[in-house]
DSSP file (Angstrom, degrees, kcal/mol; ACC not computed):
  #  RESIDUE AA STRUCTURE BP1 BP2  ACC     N-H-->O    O-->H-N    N-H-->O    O-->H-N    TCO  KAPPA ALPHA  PHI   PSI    X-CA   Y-CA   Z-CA
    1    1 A X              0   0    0      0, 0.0     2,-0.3     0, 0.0     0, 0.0   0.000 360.0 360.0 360.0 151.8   21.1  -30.7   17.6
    2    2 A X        -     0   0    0      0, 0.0     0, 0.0     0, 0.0     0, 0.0  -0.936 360.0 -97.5-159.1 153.5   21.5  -26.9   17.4
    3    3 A X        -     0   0    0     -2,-0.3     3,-0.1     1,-0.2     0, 0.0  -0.175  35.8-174.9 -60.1 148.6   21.4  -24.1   14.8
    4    4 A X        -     0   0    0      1,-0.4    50,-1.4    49,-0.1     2,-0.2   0.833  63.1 -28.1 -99.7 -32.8   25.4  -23.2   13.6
    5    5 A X  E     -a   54   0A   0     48,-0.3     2,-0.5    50,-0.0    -1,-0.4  -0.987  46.2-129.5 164.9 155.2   24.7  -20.5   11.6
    6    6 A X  E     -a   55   0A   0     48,-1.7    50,-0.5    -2,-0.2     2,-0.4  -0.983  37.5-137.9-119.7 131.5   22.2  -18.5    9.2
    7    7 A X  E     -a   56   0A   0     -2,-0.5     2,-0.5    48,-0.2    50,-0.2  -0.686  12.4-156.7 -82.9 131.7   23.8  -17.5    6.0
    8    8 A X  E     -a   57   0A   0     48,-3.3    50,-2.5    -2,-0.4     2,-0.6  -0.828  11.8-143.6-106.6 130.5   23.5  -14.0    4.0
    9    9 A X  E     -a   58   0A   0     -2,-0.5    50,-0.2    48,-0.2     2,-0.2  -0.933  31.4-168.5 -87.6 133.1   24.1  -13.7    0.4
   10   10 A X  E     -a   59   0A   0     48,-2.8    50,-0.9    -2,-0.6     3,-0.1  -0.770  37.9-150.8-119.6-178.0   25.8  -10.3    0.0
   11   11 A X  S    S+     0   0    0      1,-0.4     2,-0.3    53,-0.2    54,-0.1   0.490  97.7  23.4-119.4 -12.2   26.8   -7.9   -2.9
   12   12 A X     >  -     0   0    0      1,-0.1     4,-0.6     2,-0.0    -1,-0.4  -0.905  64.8-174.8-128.6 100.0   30.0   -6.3   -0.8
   13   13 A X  H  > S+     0   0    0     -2,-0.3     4,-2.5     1,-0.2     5,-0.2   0.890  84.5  54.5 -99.0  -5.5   31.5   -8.4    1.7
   14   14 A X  H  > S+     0   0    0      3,-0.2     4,-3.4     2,-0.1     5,-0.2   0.943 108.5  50.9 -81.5 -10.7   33.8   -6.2    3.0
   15   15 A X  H >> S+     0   0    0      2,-0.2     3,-1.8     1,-0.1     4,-1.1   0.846 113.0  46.3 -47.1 -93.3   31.0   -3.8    3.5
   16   16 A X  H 3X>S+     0   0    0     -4,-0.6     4,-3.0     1,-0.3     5,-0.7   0.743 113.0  53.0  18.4 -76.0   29.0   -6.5    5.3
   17   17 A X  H 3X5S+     0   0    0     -4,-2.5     4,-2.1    -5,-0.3    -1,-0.3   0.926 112.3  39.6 -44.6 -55.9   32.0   -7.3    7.3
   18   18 A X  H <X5S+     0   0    0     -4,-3.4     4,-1.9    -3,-1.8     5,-0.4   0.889 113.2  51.5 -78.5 -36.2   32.8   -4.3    8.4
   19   19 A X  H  X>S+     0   0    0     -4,-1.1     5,-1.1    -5,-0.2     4,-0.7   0.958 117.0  52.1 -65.8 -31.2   28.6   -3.0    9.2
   20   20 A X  H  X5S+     0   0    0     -4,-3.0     6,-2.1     3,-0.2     4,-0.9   0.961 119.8  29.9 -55.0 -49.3   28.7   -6.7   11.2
   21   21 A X  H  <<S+     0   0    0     -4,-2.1     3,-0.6    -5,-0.7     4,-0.4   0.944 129.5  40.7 -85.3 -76.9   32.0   -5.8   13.2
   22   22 A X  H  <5S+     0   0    0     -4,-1.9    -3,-0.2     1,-0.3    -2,-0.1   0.757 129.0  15.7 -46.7 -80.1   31.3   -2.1   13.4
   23   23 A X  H  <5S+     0   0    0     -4,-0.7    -1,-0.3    -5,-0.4    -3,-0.2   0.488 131.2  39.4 -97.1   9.4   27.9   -1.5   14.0
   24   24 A X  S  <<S-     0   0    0     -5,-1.1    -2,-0.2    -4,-0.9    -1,-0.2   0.009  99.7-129.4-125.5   9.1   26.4   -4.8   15.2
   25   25 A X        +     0   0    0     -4,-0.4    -4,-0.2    -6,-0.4    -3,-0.2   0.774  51.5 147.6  39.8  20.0   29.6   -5.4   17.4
   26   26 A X        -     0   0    0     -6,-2.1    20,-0.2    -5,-0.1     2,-0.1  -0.343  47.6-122.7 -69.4 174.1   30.6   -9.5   16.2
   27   27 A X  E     -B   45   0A   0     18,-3.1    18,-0.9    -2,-0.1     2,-0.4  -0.310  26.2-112.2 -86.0 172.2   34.0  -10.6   16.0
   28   28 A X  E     -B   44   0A   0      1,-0.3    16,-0.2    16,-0.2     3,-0.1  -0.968  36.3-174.5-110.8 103.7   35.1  -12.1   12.4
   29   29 A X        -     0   0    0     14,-1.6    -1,-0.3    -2,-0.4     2,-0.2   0.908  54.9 -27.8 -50.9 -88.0   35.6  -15.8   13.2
   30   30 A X        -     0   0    0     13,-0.4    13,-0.7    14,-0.0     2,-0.2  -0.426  50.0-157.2-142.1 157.2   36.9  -16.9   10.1
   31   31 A X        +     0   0    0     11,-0.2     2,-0.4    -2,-0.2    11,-0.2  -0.929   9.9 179.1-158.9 149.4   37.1  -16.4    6.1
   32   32 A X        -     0   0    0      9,-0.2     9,-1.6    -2,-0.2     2,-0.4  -0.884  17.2-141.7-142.8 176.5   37.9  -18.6    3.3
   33   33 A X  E     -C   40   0A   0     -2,-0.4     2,-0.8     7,-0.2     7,-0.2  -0.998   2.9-150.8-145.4 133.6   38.0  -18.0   -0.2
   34   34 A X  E  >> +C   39   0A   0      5,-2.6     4,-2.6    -2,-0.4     5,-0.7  -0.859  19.3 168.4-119.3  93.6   36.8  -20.4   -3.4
   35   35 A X  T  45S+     0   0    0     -2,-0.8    -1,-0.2     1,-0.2     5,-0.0   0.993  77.5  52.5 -67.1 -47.0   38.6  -19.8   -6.5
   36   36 A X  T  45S+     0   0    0      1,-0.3    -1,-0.2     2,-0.1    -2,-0.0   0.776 126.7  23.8 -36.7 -47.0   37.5  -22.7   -8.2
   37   37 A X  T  45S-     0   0    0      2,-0.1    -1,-0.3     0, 0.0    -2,-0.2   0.799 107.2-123.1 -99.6 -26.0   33.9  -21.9   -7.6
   38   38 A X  T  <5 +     0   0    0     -4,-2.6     2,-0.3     1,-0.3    -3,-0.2   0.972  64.5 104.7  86.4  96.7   34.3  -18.0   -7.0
   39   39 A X  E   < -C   34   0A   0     -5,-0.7    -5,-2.6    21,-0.2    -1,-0.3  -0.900  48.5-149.3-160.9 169.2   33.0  -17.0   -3.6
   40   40 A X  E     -CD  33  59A   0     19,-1.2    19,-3.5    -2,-0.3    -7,-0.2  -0.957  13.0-159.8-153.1 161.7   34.3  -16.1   -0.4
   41   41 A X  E     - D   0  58A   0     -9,-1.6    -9,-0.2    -2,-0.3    17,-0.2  -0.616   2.7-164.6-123.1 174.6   32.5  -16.7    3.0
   42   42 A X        -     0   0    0     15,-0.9     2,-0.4    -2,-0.2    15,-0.2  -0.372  12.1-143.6 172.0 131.5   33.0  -15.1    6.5
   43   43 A X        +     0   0    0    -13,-0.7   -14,-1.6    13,-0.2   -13,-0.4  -0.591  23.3 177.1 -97.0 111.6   31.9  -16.2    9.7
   44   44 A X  E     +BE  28  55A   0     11,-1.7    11,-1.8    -2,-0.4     2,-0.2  -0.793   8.5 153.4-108.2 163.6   30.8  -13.6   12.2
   45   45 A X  E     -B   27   0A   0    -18,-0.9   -18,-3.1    -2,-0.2     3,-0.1  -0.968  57.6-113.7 177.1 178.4   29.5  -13.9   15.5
   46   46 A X  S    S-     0   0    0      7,-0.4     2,-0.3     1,-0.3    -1,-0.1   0.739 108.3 -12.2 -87.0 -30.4   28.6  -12.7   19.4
   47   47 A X  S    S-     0   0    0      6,-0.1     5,-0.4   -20,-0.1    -1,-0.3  -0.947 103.2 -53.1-179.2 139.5   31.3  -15.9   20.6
   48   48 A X    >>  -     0   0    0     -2,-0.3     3,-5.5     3,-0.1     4,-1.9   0.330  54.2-107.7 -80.8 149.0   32.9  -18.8   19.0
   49   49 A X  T 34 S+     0   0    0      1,-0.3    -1,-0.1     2,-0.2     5,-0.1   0.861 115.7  68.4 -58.4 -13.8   30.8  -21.6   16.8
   50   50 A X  T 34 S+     0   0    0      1,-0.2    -1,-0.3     3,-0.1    -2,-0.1   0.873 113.2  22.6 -65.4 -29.6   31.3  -23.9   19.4
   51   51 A X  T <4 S+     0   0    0     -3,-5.5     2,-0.2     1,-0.1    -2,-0.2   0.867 124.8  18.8-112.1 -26.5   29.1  -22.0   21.6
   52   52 A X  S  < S-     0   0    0     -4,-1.9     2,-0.4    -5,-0.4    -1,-0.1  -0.774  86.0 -93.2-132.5 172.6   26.7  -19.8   20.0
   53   53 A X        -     0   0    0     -2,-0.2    -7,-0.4    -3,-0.1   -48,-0.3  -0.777  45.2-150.5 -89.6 139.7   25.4  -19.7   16.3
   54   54 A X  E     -a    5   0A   0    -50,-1.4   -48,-1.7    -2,-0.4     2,-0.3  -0.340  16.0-107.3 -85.5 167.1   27.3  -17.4   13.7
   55   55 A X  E     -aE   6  44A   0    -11,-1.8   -11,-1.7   -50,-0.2     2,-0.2  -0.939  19.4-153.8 -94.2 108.9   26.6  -15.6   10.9
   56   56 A X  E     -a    7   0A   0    -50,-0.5   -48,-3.3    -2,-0.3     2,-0.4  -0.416  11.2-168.1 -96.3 126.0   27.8  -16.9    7.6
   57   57 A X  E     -a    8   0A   0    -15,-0.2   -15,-0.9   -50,-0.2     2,-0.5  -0.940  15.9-172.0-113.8 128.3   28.2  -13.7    5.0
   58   58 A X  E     -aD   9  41A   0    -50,-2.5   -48,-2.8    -2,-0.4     2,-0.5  -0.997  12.4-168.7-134.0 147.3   28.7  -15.2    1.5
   59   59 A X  E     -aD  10  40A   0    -19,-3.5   -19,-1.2    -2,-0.5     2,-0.8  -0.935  11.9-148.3-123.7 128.0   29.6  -13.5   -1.4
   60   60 A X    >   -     0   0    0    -50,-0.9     3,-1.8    -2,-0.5   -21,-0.2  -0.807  40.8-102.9-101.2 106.6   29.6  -14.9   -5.1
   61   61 A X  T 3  S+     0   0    0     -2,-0.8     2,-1.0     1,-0.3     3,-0.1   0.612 103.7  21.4 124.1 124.7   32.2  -13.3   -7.2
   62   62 A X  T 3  S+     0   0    0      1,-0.2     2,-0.6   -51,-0.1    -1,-0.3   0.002  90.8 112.8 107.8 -74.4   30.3  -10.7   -9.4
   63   63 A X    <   +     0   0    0     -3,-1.8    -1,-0.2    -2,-1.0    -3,-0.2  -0.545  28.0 167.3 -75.9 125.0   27.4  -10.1   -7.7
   64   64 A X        +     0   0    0     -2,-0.6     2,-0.4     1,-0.2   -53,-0.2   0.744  67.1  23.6-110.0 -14.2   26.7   -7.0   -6.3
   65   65 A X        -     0   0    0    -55,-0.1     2,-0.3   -54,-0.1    -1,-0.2  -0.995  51.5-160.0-145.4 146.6   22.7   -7.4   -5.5
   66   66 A X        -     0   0    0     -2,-0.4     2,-0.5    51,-0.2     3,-0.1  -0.950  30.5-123.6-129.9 175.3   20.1   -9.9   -4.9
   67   67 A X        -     0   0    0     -2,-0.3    -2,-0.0     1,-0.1     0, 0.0  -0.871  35.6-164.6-122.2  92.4   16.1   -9.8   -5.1
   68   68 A X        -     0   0    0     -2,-0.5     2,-0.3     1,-0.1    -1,-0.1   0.388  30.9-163.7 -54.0-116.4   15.3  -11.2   -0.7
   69   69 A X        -     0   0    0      3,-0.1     3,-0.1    -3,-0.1    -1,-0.1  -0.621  26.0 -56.0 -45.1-132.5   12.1  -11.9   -1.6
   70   70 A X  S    S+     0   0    0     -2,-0.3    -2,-0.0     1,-0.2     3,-0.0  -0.091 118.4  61.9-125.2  34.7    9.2  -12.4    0.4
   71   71 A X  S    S+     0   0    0     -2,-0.1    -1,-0.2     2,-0.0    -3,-0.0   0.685  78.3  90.4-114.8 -44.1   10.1  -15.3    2.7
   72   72 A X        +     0   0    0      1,-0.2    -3,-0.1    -3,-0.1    -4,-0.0  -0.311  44.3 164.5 -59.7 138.1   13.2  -13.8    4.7
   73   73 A X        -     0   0    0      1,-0.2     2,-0.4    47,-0.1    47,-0.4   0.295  39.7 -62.0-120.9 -61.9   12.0  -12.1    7.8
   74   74 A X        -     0   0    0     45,-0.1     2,-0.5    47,-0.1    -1,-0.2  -0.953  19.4-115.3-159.9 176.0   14.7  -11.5   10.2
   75   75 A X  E     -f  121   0B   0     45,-0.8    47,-3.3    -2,-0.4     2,-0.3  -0.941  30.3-154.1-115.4 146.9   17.5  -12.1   12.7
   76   76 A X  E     -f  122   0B   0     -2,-0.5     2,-0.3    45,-0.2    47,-0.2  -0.845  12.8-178.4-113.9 146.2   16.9  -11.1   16.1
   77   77 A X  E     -f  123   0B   0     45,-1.7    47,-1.0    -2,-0.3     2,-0.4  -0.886  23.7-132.4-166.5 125.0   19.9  -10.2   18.4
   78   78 A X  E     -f  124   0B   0     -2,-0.3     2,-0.4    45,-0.2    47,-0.2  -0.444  27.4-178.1-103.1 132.7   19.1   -9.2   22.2
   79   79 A X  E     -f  125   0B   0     45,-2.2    47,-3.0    -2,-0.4     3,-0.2  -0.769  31.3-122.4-119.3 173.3   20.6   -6.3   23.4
   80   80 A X  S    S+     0   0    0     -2,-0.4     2,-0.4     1,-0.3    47,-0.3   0.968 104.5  17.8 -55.0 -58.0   20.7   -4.4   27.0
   81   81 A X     >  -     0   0    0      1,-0.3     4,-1.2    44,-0.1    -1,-0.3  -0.995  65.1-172.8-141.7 127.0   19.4   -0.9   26.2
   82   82 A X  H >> S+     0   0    0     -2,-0.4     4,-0.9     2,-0.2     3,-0.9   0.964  91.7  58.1 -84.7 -86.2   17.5   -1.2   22.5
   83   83 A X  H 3> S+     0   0    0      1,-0.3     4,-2.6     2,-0.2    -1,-0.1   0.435 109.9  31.7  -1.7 -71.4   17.5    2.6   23.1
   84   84 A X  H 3> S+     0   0    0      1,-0.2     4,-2.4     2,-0.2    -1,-0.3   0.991 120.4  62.1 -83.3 -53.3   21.2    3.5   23.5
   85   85 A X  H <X S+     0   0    0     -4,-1.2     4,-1.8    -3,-0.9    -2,-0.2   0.799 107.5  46.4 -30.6 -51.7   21.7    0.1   20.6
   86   86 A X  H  X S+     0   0    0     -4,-0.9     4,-2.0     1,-0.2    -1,-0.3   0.933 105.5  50.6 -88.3 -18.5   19.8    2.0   18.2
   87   87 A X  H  X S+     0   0    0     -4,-2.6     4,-3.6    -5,-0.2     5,-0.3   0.984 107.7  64.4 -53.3 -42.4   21.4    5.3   18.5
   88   88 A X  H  X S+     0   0    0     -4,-2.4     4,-1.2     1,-0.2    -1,-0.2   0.883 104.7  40.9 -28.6 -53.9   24.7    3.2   18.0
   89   89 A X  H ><>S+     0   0    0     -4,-1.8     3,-2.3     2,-0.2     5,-1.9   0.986 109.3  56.8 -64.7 -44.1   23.9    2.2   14.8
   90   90 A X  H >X5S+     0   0    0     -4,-2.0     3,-1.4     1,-0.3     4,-0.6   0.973 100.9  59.8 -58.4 -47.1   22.6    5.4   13.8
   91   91 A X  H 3<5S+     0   0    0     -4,-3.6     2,-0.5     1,-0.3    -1,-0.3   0.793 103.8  58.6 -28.2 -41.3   26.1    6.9   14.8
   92   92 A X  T <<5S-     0   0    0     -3,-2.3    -1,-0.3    -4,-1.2    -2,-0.1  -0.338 125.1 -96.1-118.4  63.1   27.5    4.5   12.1
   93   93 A X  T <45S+     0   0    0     -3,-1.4     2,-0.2    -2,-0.5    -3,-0.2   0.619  82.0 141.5  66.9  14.0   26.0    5.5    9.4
   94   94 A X     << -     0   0    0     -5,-1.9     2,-0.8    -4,-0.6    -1,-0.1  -0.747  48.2-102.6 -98.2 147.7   23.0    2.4    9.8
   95   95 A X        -     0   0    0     19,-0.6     2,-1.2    -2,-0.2    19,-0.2  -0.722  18.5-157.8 -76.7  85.3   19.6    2.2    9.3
   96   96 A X        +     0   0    0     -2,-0.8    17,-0.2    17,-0.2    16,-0.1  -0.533  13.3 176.8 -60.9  50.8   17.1    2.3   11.6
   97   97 A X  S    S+     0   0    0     -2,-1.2     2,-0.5     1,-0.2    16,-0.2   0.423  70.1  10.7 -25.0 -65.6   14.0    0.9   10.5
   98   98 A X  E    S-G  112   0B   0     14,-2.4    14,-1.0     3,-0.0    -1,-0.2  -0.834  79.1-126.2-143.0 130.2   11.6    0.9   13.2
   99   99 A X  E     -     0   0B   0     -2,-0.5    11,-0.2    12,-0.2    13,-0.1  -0.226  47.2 -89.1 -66.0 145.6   12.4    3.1   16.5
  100  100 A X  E    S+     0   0B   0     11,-0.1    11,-0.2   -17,-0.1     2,-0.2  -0.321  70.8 120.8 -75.7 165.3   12.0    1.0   19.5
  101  101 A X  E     -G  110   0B   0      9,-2.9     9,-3.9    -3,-0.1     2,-0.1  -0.904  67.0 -40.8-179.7-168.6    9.0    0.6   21.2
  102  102 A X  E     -G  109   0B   0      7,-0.2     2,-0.4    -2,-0.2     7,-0.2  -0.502  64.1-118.8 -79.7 155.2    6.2   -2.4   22.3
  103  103 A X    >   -     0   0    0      5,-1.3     3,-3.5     1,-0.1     5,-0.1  -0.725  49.3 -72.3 -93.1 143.7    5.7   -5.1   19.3
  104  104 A X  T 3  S+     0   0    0     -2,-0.4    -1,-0.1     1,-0.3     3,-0.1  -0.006 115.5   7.2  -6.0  92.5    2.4   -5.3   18.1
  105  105 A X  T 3  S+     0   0    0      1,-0.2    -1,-0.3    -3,-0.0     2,-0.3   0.577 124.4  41.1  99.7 -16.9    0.1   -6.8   20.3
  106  106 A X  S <  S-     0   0    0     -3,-3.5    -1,-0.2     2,-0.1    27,-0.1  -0.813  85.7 -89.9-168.5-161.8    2.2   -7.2   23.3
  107  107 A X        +     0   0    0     25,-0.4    -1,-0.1    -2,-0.3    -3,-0.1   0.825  69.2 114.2-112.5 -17.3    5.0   -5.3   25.7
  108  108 A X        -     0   0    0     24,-0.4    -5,-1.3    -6,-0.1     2,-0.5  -0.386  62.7-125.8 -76.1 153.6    8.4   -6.0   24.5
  109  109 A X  E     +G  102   0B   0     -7,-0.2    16,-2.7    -9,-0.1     2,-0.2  -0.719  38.3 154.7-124.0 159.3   10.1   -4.0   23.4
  110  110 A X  E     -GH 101 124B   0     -9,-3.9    -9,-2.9    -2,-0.5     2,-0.2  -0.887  14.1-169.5-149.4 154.3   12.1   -4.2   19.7
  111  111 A X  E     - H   0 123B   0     12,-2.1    12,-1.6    -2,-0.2     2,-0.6  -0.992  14.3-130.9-142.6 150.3   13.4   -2.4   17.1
  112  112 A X  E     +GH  98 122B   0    -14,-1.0   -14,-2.4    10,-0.2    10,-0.2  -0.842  19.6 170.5 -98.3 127.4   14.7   -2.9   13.4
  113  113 A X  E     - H   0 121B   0      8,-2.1     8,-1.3    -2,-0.6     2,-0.3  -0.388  22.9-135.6 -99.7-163.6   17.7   -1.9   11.6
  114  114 A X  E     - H   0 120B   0    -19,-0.2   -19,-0.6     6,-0.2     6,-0.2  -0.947   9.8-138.9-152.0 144.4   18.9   -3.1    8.1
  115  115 A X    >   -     0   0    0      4,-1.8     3,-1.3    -2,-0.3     4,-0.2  -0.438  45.8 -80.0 -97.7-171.9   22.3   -4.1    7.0
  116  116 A X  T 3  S+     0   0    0      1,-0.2    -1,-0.0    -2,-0.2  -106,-0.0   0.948 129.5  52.7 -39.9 -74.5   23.7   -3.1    3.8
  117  117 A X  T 3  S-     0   0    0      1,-0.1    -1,-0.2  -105,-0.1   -51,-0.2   0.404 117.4-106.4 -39.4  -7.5   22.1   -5.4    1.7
  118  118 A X    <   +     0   0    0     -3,-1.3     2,-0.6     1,-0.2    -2,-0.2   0.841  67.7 147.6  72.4  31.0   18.5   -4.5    3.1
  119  119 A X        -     0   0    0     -4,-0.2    -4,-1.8   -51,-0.0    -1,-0.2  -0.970  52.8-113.4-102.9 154.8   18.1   -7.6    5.2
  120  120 A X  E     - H   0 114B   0     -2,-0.6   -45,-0.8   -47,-0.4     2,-0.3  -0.275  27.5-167.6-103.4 130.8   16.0   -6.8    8.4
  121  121 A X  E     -fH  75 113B   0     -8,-1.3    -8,-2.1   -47,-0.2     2,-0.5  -0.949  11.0-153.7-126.5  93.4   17.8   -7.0   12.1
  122  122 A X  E     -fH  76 112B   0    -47,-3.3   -45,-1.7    -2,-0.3     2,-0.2  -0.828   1.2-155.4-104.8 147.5   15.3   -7.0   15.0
  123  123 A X  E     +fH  77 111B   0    -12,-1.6   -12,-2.1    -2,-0.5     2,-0.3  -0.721  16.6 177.8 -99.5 131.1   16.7   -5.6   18.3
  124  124 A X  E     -fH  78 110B   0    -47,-1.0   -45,-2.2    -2,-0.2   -14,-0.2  -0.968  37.6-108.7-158.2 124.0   14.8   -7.1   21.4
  125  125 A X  E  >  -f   79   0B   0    -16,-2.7     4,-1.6    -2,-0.3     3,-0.3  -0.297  22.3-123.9 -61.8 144.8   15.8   -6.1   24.8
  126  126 A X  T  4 S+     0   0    0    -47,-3.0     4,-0.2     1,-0.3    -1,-0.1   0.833 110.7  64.2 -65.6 -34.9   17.6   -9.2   26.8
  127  127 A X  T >4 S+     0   0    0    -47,-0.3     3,-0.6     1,-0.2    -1,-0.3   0.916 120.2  23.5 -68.0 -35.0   14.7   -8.7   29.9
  128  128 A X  G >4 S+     0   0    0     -3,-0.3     3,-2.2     1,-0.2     4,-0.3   0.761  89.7 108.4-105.7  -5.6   12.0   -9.7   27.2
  129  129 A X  G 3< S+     0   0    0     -4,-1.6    -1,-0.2     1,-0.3    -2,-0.1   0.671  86.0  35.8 -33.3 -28.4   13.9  -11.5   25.1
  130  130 A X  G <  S+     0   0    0     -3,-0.6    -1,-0.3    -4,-0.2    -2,-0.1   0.340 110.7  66.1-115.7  23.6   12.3  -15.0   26.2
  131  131 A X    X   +     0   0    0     -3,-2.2     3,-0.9    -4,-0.1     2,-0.4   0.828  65.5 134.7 -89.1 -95.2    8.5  -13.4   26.7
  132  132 A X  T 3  S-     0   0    0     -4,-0.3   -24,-0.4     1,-0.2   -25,-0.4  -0.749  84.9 -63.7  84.2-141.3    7.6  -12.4   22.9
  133  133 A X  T 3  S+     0   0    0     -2,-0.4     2,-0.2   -27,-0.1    -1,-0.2  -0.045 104.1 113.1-124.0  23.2    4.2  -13.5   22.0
  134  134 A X    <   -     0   0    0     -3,-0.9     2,-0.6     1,-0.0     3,-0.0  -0.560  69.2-106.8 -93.2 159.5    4.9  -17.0   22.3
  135  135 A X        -     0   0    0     -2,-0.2    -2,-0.0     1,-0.0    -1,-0.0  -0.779  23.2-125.6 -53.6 110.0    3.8  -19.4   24.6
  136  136 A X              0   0    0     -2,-0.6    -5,-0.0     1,-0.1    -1,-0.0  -0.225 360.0 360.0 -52.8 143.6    5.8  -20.8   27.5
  137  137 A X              0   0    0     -3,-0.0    -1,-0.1     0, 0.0    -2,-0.0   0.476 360.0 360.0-129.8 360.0    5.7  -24.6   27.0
């Protein structure tokens, strides 16, 4: 088994699309479109679903917002230099959330931005990426 993809409900998708491709640098795998049911999907990602897990952007026809609520925490996506990563976003118009630095508790170092929609993106440099605060097992 392995994860395929995490799915976002959004209120724009080609905003979405474009802060994904733009400032987070995926590809756009795919899109399909549901008249019947009224959505449209679109599959971003680092490298094709065969090899890595996407992100699935869906939008339902209509809706321009939703209420995350208080379960969602984040997506994590390991980058070289968190540093230079987050000036990138700010450069395109993105939100930084928290500047990088050590997480809580420990040395690696992460930062958050926000997509459109307000969902939470943590940036965690690829040398700590597999430290955390977990245990090695």
């Amino acid at each position: 088994m392995r994860i395929l993809h995490t799915m976002l409900r959004v209120g724009d998708l080609d905003r979405s699309v474009k802060f994904y491709r733009e400032v987070l640098g995926m590809r756009l795998l795919r899109t399909s479109e549901n008249p019947e049911y009224q959505y449209s999907l679109a599959f971003l990602g680092y490298d094709d679903e065969d090899k890595s897990a996407v992100i699935e952007l869906t939008y339902n026809w209509g809706v321009s917002e939703y209420e995350l609520g208080t379960a969602y925490g984040h997506i994590a996506i390991g980058v070289d230099d968190i540093y230079a990563t987050c000036e990138a976003v700010k450069s395109h118009g993105g939100k930084v959330t928290r500047e990088p630095g050590p997480v809580k508790g420990g040395t690696t170092v992460i930062a958050f931005v926000e997509d459109p929609d307000g969902y939470k993106i943590e940036f965690i440099e690829n040398k700590d990426a597999k430290s955390g605060l977990g245990n090695a097992f």
